[in-house]
C-alpha positions in Angstrom: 81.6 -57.8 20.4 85.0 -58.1 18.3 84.5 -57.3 14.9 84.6 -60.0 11.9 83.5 -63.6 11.1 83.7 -65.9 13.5 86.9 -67.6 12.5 88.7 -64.5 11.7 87.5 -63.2 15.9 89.3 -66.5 16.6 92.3 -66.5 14.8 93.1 -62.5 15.4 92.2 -63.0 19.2 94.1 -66.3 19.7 97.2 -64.4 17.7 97.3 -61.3 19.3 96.9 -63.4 23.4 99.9 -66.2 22.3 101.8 -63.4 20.6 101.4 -61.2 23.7 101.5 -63.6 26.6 103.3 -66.9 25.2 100.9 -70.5 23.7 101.0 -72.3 27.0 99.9 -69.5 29.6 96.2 -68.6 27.2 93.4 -71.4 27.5 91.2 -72.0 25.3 88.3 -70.9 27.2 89.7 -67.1 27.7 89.9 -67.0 23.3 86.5 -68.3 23.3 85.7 -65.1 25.5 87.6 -62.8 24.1 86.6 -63.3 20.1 83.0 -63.6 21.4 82.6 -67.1 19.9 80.3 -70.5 21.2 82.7 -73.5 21.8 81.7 -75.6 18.9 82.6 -72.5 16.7 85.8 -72.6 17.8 86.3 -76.7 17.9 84.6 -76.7 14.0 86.8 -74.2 12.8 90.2 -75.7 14.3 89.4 -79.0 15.8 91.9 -78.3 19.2 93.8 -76.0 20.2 97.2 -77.3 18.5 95.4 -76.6 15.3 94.6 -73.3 16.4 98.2 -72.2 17.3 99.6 -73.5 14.1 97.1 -71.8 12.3 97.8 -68.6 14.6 101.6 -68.8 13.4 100.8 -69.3 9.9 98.9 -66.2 9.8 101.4 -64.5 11.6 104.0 -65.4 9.2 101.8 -64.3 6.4 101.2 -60.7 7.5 105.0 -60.1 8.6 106.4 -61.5 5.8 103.5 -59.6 3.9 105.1 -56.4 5.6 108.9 -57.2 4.6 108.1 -57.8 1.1 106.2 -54.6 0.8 108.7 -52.7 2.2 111.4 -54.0 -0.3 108.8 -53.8 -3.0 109.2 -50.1 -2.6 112.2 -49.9 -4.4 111.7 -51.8 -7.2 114.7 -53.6 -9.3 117.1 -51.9 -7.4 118.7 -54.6 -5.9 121.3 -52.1 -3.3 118.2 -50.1 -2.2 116.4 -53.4 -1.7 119.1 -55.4 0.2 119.6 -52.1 2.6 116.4 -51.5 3.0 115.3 -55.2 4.9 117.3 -53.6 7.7 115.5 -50.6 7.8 112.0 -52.6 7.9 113.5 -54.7 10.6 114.4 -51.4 12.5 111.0 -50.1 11.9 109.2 -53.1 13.5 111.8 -53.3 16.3 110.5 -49.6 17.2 106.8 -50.2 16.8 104.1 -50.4 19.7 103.2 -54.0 19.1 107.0 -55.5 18.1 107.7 -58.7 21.0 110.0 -60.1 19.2 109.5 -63.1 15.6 106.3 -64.7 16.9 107.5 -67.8 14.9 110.6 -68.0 16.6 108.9 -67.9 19.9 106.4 -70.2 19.3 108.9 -72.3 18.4 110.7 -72.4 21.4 108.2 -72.6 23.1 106.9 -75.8 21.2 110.6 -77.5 21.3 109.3 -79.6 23.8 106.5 -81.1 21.6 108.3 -82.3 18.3 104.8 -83.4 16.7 103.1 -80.6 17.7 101.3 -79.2 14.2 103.2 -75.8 14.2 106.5 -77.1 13.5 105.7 -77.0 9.9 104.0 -73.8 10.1 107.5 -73.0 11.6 109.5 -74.6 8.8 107.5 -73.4 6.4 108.3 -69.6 7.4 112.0 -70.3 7.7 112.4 -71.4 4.3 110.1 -68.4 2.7 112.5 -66.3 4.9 114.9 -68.1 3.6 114.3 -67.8 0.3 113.4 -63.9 0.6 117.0 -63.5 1.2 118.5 -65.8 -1.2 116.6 -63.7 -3.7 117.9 -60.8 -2.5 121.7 -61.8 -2.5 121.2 -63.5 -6.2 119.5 -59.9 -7.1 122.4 -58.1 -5.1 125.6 -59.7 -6.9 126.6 -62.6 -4.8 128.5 -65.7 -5.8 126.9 -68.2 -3.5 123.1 -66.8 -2.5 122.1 -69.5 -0.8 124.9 -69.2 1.3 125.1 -65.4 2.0 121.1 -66.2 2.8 121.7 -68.7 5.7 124.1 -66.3 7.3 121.2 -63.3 6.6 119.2 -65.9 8.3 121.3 -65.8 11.6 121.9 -62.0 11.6 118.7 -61.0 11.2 117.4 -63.9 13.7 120.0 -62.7 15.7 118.9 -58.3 15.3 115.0 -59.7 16.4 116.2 -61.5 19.8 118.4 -59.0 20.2 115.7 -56.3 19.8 112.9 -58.2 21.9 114.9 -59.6 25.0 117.6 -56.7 25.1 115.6 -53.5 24.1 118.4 -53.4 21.9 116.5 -51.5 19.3 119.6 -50.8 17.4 120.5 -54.0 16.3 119.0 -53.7 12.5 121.1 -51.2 11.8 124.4 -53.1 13.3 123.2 -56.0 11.3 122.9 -54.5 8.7 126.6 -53.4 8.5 127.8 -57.0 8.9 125.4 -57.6 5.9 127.1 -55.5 4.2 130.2 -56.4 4.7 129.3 -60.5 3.8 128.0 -59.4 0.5 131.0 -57.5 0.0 132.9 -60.7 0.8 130.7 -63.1 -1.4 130.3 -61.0 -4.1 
């Protein structure tokens, strides 16, 4: 038996098979296995499976973005430290056992098809705290136009986690992390 209350079996098993093997290919009958659950625990605690991927993606986002700002948190107010060191916590994950890439930006290509699906603002949701996350950072780091220097954070470091998860190109944080240097040097 997995360890845990029933919802949280559900939710860590449902993460950890959609994060793994994509929404569409897990049923819900092989979650209900897997966290050890009855049917109606599952259906009370989400309703349907829709409900239980966009809860799956919110949690995800929580934890990762938990992990990010932990990582930055480690060097306090000092805002060059902090800016450098998102890339080395992007690097980190890209080398870890369990790194497949942003589960929120899979899940939402994989829901593109589905426009009212409930996870799209689960999805939306994430992008702006991300979002925001790196506006703080280039307001804290000297630039002229954060929210600006933040959107094109956005699309490097989207761009460093695809990179990472479909090319084994573990390296991309750190060559991100150079252009991000060089657009705060430009905007600031």
């Amino acid at each position: 038996m997995v360890p845990g209350k029933p919802r949280e079996r559900i939710l860590n098993t449902a993460t950890a098979l959609f994060d793994e093997e994509g929404i569409s290919a897990v049923g819900v009958n092989r979650i209900i296995e897997q966290a050890d659950v009855a049917p109606m625990t599952l259906y009370r605690q989400f309703g349907n499976k829709d409900e239980l991927v966009a809860a799956t993606v919110e949690q995800w986002s929580t934890q990762w973005l938990h992990m990010l700002t932990e990582r930055l948190e480690r060097y306090g107010d000092h805002a060059g430290a902090r800016y450098a060191a998102l890339w080395d916590a992007l690097e980190s994950w890209f080398a870890s056992a369990e790194f497949r890439g942003s589960f929120v930006l899979n899940a939402a290509a994989e829901l593109r098809s589905e426009p009212r699906h409930p996870a799209h603002a689960v999805i939306a949701a994430h992008r702006r705290a991300v979002r925001q996350l790196l506006e703080d950072l280039a307001k804290a780091a000297g630039a002229h136009d954060p929210a600006g220097l933040a959107v094109q954070l956005q699309v490097l470091m989207d761009g460093a986690i695809e990179i990472a998860a479909l090319d084994g190109q573990l390296a991309a944080a750190r060559t991100s992390r150079t252009l991000a240097l060089a657009a705060l040097g430009t905007a600031s």
